[in-house]
DRENPA-3360 file (N, C-alpha, C; in nm, 2 decimals, always signed):
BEGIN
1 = XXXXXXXX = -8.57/+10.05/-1.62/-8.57/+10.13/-1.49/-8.59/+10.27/-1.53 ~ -8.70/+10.33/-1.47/-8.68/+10.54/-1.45/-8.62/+10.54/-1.39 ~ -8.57/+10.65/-1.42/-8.47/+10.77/-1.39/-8.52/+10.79/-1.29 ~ -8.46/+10.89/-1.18/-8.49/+10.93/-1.05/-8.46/+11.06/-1.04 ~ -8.35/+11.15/-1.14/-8.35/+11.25/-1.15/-8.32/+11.31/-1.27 ~ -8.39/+11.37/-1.35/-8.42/+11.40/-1.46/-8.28/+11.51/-1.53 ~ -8.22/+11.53/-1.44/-8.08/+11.61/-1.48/-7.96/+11.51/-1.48 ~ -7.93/+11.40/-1.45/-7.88/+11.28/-1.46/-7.87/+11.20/-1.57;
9 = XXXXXXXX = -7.85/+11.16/-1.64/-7.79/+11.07/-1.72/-7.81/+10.95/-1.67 ~ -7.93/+10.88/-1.72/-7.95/+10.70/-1.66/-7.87/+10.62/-1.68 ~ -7.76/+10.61/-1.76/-7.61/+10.55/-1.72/-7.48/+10.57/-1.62 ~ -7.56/+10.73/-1.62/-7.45/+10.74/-1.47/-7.57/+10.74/-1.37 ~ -7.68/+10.74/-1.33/-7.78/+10.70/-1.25/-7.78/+10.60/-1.21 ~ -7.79/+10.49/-1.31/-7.72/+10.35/-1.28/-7.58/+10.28/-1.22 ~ -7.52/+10.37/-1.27/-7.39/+10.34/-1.21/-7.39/+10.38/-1.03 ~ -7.44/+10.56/-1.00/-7.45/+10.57/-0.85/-7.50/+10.49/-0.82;
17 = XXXXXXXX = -7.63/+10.46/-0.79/-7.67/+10.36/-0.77/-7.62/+10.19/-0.74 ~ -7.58/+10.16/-0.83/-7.45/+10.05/-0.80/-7.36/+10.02/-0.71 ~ -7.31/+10.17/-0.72/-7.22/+10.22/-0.61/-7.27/+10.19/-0.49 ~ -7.36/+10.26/-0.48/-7.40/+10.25/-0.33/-7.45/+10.11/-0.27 ~ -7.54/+10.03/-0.40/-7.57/+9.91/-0.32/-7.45/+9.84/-0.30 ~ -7.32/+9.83/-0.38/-7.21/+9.78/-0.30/-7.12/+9.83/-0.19 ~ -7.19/+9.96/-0.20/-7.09/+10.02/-0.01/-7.13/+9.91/+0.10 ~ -7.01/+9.95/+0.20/-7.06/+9.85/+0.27/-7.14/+9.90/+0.39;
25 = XXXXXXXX = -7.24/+9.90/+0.48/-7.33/+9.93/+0.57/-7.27/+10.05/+0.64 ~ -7.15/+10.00/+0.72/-7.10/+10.13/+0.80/-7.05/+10.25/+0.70 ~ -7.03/+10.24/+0.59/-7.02/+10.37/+0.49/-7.16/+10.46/+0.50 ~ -7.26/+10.37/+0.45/-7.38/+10.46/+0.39/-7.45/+10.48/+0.55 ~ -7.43/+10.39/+0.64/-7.45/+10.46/+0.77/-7.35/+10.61/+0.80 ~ -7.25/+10.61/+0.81/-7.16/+10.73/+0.84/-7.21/+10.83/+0.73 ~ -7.29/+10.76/+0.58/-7.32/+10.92/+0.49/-7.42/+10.96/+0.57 ~ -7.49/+10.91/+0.61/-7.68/+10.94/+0.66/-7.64/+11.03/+0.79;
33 = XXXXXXXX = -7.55/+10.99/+0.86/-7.51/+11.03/+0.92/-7.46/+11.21/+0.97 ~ -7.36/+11.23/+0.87/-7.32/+11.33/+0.82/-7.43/+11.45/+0.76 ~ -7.49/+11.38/+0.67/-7.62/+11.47/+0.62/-7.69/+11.47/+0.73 ~ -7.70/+11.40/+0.84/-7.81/+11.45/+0.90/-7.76/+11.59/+1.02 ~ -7.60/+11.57/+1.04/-7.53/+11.68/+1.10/-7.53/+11.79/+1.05 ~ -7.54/+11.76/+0.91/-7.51/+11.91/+0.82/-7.66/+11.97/+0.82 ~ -7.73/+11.91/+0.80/-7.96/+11.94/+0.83/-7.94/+12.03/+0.92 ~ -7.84/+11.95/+1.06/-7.93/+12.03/+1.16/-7.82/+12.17/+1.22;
41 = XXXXXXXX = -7.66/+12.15/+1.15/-7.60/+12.25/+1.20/-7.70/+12.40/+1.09 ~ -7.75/+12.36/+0.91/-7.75/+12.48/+0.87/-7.92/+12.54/+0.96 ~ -7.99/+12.47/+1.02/-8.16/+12.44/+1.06/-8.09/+12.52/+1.18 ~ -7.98/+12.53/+1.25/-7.93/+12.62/+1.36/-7.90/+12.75/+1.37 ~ -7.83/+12.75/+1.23/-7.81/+12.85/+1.16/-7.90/+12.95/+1.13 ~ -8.02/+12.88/+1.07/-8.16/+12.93/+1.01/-8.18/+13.02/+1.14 ~ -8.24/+12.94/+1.26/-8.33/+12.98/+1.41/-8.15/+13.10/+1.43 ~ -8.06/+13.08/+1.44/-7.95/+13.22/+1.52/-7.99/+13.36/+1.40;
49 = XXXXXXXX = -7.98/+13.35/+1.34/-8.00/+13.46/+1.21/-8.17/+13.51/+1.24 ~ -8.26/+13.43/+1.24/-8.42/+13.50/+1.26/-8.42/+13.53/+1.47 ~ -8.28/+13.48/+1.52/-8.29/+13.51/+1.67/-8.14/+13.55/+1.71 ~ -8.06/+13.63/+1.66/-7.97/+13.64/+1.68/-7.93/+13.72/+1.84 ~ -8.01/+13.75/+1.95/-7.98/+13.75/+2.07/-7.99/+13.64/+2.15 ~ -8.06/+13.50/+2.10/-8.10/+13.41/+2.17/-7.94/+13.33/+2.19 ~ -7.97/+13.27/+2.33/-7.84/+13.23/+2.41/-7.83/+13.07/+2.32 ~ -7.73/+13.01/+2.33/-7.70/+12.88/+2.33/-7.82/+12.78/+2.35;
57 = XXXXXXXX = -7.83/+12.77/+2.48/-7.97/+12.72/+2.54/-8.09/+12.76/+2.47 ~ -8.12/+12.87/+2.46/-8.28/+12.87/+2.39/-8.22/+12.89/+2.21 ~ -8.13/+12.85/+2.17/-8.11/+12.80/+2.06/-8.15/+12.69/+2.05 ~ -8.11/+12.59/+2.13/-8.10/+12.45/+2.11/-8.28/+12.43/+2.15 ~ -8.32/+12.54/+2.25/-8.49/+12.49/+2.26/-8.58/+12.50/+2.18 ~ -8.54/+12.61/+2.10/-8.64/+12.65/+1.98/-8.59/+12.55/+1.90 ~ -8.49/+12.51/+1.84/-8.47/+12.36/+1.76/-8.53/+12.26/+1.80 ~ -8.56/+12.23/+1.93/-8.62/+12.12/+1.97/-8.77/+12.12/+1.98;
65 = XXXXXXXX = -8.78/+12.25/+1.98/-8.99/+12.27/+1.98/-8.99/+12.23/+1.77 ~ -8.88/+12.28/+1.71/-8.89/+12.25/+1.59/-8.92/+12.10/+1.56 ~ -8.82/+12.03/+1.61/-8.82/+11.90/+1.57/-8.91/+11.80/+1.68 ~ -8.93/+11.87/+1.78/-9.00/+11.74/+1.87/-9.17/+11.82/+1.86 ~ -9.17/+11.94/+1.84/-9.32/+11.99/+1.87/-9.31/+12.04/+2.03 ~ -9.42/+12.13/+2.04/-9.36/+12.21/+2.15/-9.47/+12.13/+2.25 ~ -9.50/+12.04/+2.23/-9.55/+12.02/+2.42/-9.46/+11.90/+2.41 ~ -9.36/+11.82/+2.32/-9.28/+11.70/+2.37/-9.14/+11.81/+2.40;
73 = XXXXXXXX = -9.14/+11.94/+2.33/-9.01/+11.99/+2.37/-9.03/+12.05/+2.55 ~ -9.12/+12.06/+2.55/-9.16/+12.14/+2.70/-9.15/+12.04/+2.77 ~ -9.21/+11.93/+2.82/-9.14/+11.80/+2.85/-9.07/+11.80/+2.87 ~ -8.93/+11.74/+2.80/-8.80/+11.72/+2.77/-8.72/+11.83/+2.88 ~ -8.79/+11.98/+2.85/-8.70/+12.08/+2.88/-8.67/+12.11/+3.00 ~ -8.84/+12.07/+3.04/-8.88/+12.14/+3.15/-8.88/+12.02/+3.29 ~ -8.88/+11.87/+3.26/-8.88/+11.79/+3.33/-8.71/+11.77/+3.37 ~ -8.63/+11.85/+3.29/-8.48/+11.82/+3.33/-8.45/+11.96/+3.41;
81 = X = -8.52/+12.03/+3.44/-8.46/+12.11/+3.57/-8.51/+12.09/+3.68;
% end
């Protein structure tokens, strides 16, 4: 087996690994999870700091032109008022 990360140690690479294929589903669901909370609270973070007068709302819009592209975010945005 390679290594997958070259600062790791392939016996403790093996062992994570192990680990995780014995978690059980709803764990490594709830990690994926999590990380994907923590992506998008610091990705909010990112857009308030380069827009720090922008409201709530066009926080959350400019995140969504990020993530959906801006003619599915215009869509979305603009078909719900």
């Amino acid at each position: 087996m390679t290594t997958l990360f070259s600062d790791t140690h392939p016996k403790m690479e093996a062992l994570q690994i192990e680990l995780i294929r014995r978690m059980p589903s709803w764990k490594k669901m709830a990690i994926v999870e999590s990380l994907g909370e923590t992506v998008k609270a610091l990705a909010l973070d990112g857009i308030r700091q380069r827009h720090p007068e922008a409201t709530p709302e066009q926080l959350r819009r400019i995140f969504a032109e990020i993530i959906l592209g801006t003619e599915l975010a215009r869509k979305v945005y603009d078909d719900a008022r």
